[in-house]
C-alpha positions as CSV (number, residue, x, y, z in Angstrom):
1,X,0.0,0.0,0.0
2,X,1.2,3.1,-0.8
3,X,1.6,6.4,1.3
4,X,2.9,8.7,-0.1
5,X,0.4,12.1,0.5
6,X,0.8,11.0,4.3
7,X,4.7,11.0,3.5
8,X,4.5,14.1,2.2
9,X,2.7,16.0,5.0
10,X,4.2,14.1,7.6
11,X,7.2,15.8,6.5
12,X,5.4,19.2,6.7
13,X,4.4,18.4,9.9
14,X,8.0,17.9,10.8
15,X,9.1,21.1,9.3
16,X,6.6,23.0,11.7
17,X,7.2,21.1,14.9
18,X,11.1,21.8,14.3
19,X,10.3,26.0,13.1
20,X,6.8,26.6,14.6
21,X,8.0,27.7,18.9
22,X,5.0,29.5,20.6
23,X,5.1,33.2,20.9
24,X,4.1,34.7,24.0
25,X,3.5,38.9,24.7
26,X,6.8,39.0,26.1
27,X,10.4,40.0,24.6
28,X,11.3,36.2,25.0
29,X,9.7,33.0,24.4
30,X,10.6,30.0,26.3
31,X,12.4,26.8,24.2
32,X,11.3,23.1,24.7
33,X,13.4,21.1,27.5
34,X,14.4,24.1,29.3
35,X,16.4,25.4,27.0
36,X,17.5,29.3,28.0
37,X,14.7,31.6,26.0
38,X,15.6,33.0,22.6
39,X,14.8,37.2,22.6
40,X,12.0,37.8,20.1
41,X,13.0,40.2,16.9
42,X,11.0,42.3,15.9
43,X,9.4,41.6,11.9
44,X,8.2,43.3,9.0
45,X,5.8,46.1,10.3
46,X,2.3,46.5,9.8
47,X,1.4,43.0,9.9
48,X,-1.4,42.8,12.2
49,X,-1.0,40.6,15.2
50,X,2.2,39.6,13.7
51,X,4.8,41.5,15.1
52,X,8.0,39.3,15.5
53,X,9.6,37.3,13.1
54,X,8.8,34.5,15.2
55,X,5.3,34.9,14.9
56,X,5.4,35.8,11.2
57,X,7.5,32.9,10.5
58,X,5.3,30.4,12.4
59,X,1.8,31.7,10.9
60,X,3.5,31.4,6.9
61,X,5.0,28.0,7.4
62,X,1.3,27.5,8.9
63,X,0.0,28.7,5.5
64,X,2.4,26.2,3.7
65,X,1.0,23.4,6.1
66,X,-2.3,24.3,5.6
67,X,-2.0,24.2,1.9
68,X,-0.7,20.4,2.0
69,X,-3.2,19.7,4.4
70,X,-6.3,20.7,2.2
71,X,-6.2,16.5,0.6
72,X,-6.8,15.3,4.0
73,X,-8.9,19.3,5.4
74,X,-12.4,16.9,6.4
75,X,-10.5,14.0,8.3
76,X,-8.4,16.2,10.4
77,X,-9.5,18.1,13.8
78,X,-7.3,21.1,13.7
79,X,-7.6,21.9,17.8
80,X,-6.2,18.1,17.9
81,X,-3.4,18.9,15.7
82,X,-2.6,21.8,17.5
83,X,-2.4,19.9,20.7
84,X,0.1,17.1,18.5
85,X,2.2,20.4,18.0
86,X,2.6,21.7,21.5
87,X,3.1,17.9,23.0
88,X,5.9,17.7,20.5
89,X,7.5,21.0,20.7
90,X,7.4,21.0,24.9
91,X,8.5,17.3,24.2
92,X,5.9,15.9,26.4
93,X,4.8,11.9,25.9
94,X,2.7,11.6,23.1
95,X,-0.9,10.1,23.9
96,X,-0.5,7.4,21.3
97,X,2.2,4.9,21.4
98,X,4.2,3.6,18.1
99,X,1.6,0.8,17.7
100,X,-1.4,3.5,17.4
101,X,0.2,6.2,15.8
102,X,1.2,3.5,13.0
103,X,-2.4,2.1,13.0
104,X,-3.8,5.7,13.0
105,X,-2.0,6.8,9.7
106,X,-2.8,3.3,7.5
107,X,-6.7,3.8,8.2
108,X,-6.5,7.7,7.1
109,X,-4.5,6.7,4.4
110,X,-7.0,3.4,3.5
111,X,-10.0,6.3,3.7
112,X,-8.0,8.9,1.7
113,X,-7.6,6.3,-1.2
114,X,-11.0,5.1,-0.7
115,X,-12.7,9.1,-1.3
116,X,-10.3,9.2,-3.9
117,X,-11.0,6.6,-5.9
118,X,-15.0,7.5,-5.9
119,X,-14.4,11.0,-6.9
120,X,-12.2,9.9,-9.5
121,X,-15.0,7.4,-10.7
122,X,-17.5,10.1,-10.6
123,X,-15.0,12.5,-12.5
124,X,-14.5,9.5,-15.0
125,X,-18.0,9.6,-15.5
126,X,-19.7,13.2,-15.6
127,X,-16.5,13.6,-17.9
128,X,-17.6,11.0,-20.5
129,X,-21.6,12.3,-20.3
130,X,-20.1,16.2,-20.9
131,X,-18.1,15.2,-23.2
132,X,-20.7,13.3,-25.1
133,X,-23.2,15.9,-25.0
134,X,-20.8,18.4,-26.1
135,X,-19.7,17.0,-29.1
136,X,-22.7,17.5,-31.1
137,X,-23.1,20.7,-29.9
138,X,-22.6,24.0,-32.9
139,X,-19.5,24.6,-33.2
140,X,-17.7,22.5,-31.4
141,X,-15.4,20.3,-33.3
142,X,-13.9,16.9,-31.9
143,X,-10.4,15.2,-33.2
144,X,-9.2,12.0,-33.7
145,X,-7.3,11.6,-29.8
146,X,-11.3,12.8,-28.3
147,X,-9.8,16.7,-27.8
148,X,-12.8,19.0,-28.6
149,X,-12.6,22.6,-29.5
150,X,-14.2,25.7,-30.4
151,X,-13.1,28.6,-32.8
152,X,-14.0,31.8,-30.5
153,X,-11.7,34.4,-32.3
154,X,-9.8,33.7,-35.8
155,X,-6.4,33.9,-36.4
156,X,-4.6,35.3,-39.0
157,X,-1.3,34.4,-40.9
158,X,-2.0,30.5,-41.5
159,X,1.2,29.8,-39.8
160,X,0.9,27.3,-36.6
161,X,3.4,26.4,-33.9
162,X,5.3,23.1,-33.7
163,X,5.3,20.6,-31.1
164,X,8.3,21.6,-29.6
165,X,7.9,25.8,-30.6
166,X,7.9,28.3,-27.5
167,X,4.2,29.8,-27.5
168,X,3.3,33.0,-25.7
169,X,-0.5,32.8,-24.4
170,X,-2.8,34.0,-22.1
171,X,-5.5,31.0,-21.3
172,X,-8.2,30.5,-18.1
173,X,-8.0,26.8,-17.1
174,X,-11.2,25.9,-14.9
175,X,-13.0,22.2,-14.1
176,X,-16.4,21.3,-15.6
177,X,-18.5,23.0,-12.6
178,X,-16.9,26.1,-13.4
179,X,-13.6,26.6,-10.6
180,X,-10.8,28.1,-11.9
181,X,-7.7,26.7,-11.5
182,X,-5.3,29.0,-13.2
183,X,-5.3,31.7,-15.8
184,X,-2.7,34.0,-16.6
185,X,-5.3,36.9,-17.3
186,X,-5.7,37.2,-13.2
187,X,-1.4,37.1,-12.9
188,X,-2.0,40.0,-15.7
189,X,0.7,38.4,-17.7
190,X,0.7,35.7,-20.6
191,X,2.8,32.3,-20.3
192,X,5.2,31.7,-22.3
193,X,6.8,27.9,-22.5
194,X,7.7,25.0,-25.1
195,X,4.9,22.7,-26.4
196,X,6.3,20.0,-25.2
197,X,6.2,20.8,-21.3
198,X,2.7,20.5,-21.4
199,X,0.0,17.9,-21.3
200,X,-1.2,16.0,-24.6
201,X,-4.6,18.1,-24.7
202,X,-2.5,21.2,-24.8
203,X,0.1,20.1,-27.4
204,X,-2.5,19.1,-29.7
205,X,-4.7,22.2,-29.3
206,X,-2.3,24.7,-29.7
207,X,-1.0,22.8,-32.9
208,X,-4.7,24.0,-34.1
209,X,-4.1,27.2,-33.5
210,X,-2.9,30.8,-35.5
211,X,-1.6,33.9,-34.7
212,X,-4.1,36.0,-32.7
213,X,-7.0,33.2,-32.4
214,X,-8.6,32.4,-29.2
215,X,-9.8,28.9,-29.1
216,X,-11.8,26.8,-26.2
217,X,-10.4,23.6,-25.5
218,X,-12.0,20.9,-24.0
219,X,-9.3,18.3,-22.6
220,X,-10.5,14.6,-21.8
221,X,-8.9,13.6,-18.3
222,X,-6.5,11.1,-20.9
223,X,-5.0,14.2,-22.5
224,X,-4.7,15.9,-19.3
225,X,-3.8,14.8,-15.8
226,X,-5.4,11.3,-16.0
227,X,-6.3,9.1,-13.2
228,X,-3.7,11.0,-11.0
229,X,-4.7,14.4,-11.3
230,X,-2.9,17.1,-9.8
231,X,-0.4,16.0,-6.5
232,X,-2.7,18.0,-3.5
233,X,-5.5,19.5,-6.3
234,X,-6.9,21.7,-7.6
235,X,-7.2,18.7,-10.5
236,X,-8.6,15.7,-9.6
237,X,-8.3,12.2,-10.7
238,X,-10.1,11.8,-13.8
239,X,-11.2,15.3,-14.3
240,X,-11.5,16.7,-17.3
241,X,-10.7,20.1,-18.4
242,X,-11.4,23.0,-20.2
243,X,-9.1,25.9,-21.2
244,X,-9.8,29.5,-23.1
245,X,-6.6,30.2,-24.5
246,X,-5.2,32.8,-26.6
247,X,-2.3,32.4,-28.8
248,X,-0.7,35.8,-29.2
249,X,3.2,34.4,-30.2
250,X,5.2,31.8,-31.2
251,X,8.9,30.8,-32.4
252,X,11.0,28.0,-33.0
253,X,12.0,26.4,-29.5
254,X,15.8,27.7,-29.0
């Protein structure tokens, strides 16, 4: 059985117990075991409730956590965790022995495989029905690998980029209910990268594609992220995608 998402934020979890030392109102804070207290700096100003670099440090490796956290967000009782934390860092006994802790982390991981193998068969399947539905709808053209597309703005030139030519784009990536995942319009900058760092879906759409168009792709979850999805989201196993992309540029890959 593998475990490698509880791998991963077990060593987050590490990472925090090791940075994360509790900050009290006081110019010092006192270190596990006894240890003589470490003054407290003072941080970046006008961070509110954040004032030493203790504190700042601790609530943005908290951010990191949370953020590797979010596979596992409904099966975990953050006051709980906190309590894991303090236990640790004051080097207290644990309330679990090796025995439970051991037996704790297999039946998260058995129930973390378990949801994630039913969203990715409901993914698999609301995928297939879009799709489907989709195909036949005006406009919308399918190819031979199952990629759909639509022609929103034409292009002009005739020329099209190469599988391995650098593209400059803007595009809006977002899942079938609508969630965007990442668009270069809200960084206020287009991407630029080689055709062949992206997924299938991507290479072949672009191929499609002229100077100045702006197609809509629709990107089966086999010419995207597939059964794996996206390590930690947004993308899901089996999800399938769609993309507004705009192709402003391209060259010859260096």
């Amino acid at each position: 059985m593998k475990f490698l998402p509880l791998t991963a934020t077990a060593v987050a979890l590490a990472l925090v117990l090791a940075a994360c030392q509790p900050i009290g109102d006081e110019a010092s804070t006192e270190q596990a075991g006894g240890d003589p207290p470490v003054a407290a700096t003072r941080g970046i100003e006008g961070i509110e409730g954040l004032e030493t670099v203790q504190q700042q440090a601790g609530y943005v490796i908290g951010l990191e956590l949370g953020g590797t956290l979010v596979p596992v967000r409904d099966e975990v009782d953050l006051d709980a965790m906190m309590e894991g934390i303090r236990d640790s860092v004051a080097a207290r006994e644990p309330k679990v022995n090796e025995q439970q802790f051991m037996q704790i982390m297999q039946d998260l991981g058995e129930r973390m495989q378990a949801a994630r193998a039913e969203a990715g068969a409901r993914a698999a399947e609301e995928g297939a029905a879009f799709l489907a539905e989709n195909a036949g709808r005006e406009g919308v053209q399918v190819t031979e690998s199952g990629l759909q597309y639509e022609v929103l703005e034409p292009g002009q030139g005739g020329d099209r980029p190469g599988p391995t030519d650098r593209v400059r784009v803007h595009y809006e990536g977002s899942l079938l209910g609508g969630e965007v995942f990442d668009s270069s319009r809200e960084r206020g900058e287009p991407a630029e990268f080689t055709l062949d760092q992206v997924v299938p879906g991507w290479q072949e759409g672009v191929q499609l594609m002229e100077r100045g168009s702006r197609f809509r792709l629709w990107i089966p979850s086999a010419l995207g992220y597939g059964e794996e999805g996206t390590a930690g989201g947004p993308i899901g196993p089996n999800s399938t995608l769609v993309f507004d992309v705009e192709l402003i540029d391209f060259e010859p890959a260096s």
